[in-house]
Structures are given as C-alpha cells and as structure tokens.
C-alpha positions in Angstrom: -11.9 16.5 1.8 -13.5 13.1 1.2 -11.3 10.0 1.4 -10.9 6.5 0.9 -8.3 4.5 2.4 -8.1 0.4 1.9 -6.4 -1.6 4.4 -7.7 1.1 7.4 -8.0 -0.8 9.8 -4.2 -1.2 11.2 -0.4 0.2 10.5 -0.6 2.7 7.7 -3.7 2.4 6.4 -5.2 3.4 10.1 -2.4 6.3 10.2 -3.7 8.1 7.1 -7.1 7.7 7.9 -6.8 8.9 11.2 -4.4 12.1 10.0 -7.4 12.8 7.0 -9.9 12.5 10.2 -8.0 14.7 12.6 -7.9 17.4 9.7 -11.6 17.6 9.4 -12.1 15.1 6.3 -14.3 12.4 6.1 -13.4 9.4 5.7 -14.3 6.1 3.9 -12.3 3.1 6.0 -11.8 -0.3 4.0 -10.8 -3.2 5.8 -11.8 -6.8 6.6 -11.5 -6.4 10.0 -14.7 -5.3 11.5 -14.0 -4.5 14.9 -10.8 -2.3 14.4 -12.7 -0.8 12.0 -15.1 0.2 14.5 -13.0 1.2 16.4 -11.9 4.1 13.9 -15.1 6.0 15.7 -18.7 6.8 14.5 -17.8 9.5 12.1 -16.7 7.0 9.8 -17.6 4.8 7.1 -16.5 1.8 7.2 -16.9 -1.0 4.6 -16.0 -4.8 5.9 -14.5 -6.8 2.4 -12.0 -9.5 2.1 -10.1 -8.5 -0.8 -9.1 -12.1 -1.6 -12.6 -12.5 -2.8 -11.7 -11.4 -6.4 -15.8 -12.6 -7.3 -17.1 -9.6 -5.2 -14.7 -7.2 -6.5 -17.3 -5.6 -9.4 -20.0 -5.4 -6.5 -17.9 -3.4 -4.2 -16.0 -1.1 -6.7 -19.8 -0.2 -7.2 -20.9 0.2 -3.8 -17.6 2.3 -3.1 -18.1 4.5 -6.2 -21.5 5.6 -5.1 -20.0 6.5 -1.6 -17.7 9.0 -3.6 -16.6 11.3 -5.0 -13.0 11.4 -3.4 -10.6 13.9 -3.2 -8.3 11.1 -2.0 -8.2 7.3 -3.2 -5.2 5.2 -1.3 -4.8 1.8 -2.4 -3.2 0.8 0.8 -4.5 -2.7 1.8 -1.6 -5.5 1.6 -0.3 -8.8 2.7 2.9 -10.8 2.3 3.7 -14.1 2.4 7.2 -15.1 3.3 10.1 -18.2 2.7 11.3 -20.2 0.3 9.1 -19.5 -3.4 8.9 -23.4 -3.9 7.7 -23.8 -0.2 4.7 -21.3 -0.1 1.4 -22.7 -0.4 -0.3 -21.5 -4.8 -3.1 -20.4 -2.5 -1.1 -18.4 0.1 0.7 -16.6 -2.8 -2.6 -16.0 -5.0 -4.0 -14.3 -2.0 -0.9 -11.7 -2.1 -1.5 -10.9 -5.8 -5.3 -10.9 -5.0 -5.6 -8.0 -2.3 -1.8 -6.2 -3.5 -2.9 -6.5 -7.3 -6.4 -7.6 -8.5 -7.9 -5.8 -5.9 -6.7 -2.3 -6.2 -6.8 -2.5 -10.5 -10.7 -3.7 -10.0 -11.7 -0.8 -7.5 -9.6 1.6 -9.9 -11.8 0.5 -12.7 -15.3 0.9 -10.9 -14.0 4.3 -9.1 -13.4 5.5 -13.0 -16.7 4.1 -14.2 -18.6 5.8 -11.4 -16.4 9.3 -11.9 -15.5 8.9 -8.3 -12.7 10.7 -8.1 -13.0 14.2 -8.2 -11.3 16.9 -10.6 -8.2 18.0 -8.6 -7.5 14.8 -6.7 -5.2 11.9 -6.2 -5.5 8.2 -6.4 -2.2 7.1 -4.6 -1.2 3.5 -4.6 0.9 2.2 -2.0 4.1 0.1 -3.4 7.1 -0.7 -1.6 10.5 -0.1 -1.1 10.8 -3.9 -2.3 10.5 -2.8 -5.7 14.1 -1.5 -5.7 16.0 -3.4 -3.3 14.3 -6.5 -3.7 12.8 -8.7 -1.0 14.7 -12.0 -1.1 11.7 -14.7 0.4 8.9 -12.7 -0.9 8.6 -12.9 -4.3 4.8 -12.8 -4.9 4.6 -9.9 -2.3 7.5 -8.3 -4.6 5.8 -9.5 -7.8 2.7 -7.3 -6.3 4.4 -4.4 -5.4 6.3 -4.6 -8.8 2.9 -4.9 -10.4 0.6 -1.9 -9.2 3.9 0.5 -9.4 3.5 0.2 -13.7 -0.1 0.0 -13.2 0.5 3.0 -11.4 2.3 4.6 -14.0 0.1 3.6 -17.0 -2.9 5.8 -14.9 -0.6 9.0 -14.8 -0.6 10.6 -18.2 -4.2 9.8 -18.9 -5.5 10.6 -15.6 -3.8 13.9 -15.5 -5.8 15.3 -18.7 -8.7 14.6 -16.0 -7.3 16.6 -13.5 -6.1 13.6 -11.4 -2.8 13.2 -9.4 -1.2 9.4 -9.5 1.2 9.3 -6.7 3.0 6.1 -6.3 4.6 5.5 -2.7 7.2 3.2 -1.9 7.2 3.1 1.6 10.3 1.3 3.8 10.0 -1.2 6.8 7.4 0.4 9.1 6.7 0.0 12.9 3.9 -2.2 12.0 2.3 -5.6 13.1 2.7 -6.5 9.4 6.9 -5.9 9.5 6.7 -7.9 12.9 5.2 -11.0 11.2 7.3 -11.0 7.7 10.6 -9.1 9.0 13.2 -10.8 11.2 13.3 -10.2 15.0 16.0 -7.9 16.1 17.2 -4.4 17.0 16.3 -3.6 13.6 13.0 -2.3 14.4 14.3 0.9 16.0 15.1 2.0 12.8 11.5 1.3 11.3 9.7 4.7 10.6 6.2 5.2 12.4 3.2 4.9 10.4 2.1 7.8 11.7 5.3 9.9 9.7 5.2 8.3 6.7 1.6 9.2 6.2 2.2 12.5 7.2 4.5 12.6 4.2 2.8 10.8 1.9 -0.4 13.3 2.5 2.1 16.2 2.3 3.0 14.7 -1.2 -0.1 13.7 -2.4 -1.6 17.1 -2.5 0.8 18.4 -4.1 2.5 16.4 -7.2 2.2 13.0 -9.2 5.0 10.5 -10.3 6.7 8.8 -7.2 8.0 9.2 -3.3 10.1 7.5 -1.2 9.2 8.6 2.6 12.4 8.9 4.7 15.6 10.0 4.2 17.2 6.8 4.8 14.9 4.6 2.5 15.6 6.8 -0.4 19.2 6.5 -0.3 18.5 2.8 -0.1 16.7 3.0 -3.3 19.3 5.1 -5.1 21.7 2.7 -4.2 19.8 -0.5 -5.3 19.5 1.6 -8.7 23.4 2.2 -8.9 24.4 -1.4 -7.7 20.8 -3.9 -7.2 23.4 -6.9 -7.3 24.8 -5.4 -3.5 21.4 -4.1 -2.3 20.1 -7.4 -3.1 23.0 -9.0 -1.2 22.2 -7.1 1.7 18.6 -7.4 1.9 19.1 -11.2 1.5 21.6 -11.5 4.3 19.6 -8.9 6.7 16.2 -10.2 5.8 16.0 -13.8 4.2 18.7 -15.9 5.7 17.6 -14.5 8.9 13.7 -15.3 8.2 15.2 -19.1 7.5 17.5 -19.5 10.1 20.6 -19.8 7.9 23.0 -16.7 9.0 
C-alpha cells in the first residue's frame, strides 16, 4: 500500500502514518514541520509545505500527484483558531479555511488530474465531531470542518464509478498537542481518545466502506444526540468548552 497523509508530522496525522508504516506501506508524509517530519525515519517521503500558502497549492498538488499513485489519500492537516468570532484576527481565521478547506479541495483536484489515486482506493477526509455538536468559539474551524464534510460527500457518488472509496471521519477530542492548545484545561483529557486508536479505526474503516464514521463509542452517541436535540448539545459544548476557554463559568 502507498499512502499519503497531510498534517504527518504530529497527533493523528503521525498516528496513521506510522500504523500504514508499521504495516509494510510506504508512505508519503505532508507537513510543514521539517524536523518532525524527519523524524518519521528514512523510509519516508516527506514533503515540507505551508498549506496557508494557497499560491503554491497548483504546484504541489502536481508534485504530489507524480509521487502517486495512492491506495490511501487522508486529508488530515488542520488548525483552529479559538474565542470570541468578532475578536479573532481575518488573517488568523483565513488561515483555518486555508489549510482545513482550500487546501485539501486543491490537492483533491491535482491528485484527480494526475489519476493519482488508484482503482480500489480511498481518499478519506478528516472532519470533526464539531460538525454535529458544534464548537461554540470556533466558528471558522467549524465553518471548515462543515465545509470539506459536503465537499466530501459531492466526491462519493462520482468517485465510486471510478472505483474510489470517500470516507469522511469525524473524529472527537483527541490526546493531542492541538486539543491542549484550543480545548480547556482540566480532567477532561482522560477521556480524549489516543491518536493512535482512532487511526486504527479509521484505517479499519477505510478499507472497507465509503459514507461516514464516527471513531469511539462515546463520540457517536454525542453525535446522535446533537442530531436529536443540537439546541442541548450545543449548550453543553458551550458551557464545557467556550465559557471555560473565556474565563466566564
């Protein structure tokens, strides 16, 4: 198996690639961080590209489709910005809809163009749980999330008559550096999955089925909740997550 994982260089992205590594596949690793990259070992190929940098996005969807082709594409790389929607920097929040959005649509587009993805694969796109229980203080990150989900979904049915799995993954708070910097301190990150089980699930899934997933038990009863009553999941998640971001529980 050949894949390519954006975002490798830390929290999921690193999981997955590692699991694809540790199973014999080789591995294309996306990230702006050089070093960590590097670190992933010499078996892999890494590829250093700020994401925010919409201008270079043509060049490397090229240079990545003629690394292909995949048997796996996940559109993992992400960043949040987090508080009040009238407080956050316009360049902070175009940076989220950059490298969550622009990004993974452009490389989509070049992987296509290139036939990069091989007959019996799957392009998986990495969501979040946000986009049913809502994220009170991170709209653009939710706006994202929202956003490549129905881009997502637009891929499936077309994709499929090419032999091509769309999996979209709505993944819960993880034991990440990313959840340390945009979730609220607390006891609440014993109850943050691993990285390294949610990509063992979302691999699991992945080769086997389109549509979506919800790793964990406990963030999928979260989502079927927010679907039978979003005005109470998105009072929880503002009193758990928000006021406690802003200092007003």
């Amino acid at each position: 198996m050949r894949a390519l994982i954006t975002g490798a260089a830390d929290g999921l992205g690193r999981a997955l690639g590692e699991a694809v590594v540790a199973r014999g596949g080789s591995l294309v690793a996306l990230d702006r961080d050089e070093a960590r990259l590097a670190a992933l070992g010499e078996g892999v190929d890494a590829v250093t590209a700020d994401l925010t940098d919409t201008a270079a996005l043509d060049g490397l969807g090229d240079d990545l489709g003629r690394r292909g082709p995949y048997d796996l594409i996940v559109m993992n790389a992400g960043i949040n910005t987090t508080g009040p929607f009238e407080a956050v920097p316009i360049a902070d929040q175009s940076a989220v809809i950059a490298v969550n959005l622009t990004a993974p649509m452009a490389l989509t587009a070049a992987l296509l163009r290139h036939d990069a993805i091989a007959a019996g694969g799957a392009l998986v796109f990495v969501s979040s749980l946000s986009r049913f229980v809502s994220y009170p203080g991170a709209a653009s990150y939710v706006a994202s999330k929202h956003g490549i989900a129905v881009f997502a979904k637009s891929l499936r049915r077309p994709l499929a008559k090419q032999q091509i799995r769309v999996l979209t993954v709505f993944p819960g708070p993880l034991d990440t550096g990313h959840a340390e910097r945009h979730a609220p301190p607390g006891p609440g990150r014993m109850r943050r999955m691993a990285p390294e089980v949610a990509a063992t699930a979302i691999l699991a899934a992945a080769s086997r089925r389109s549509g979506e997933f919800v790793p964990g038990a406990g963030p999928h009863m979260l989502a079927a909740l927010a679907r039978l009553a979003p005005g109470t999941a998105t009072a929880i998640m503002r009193r758990l997550v928000f006021q406690k971001l802003n200092g007003t529980d």
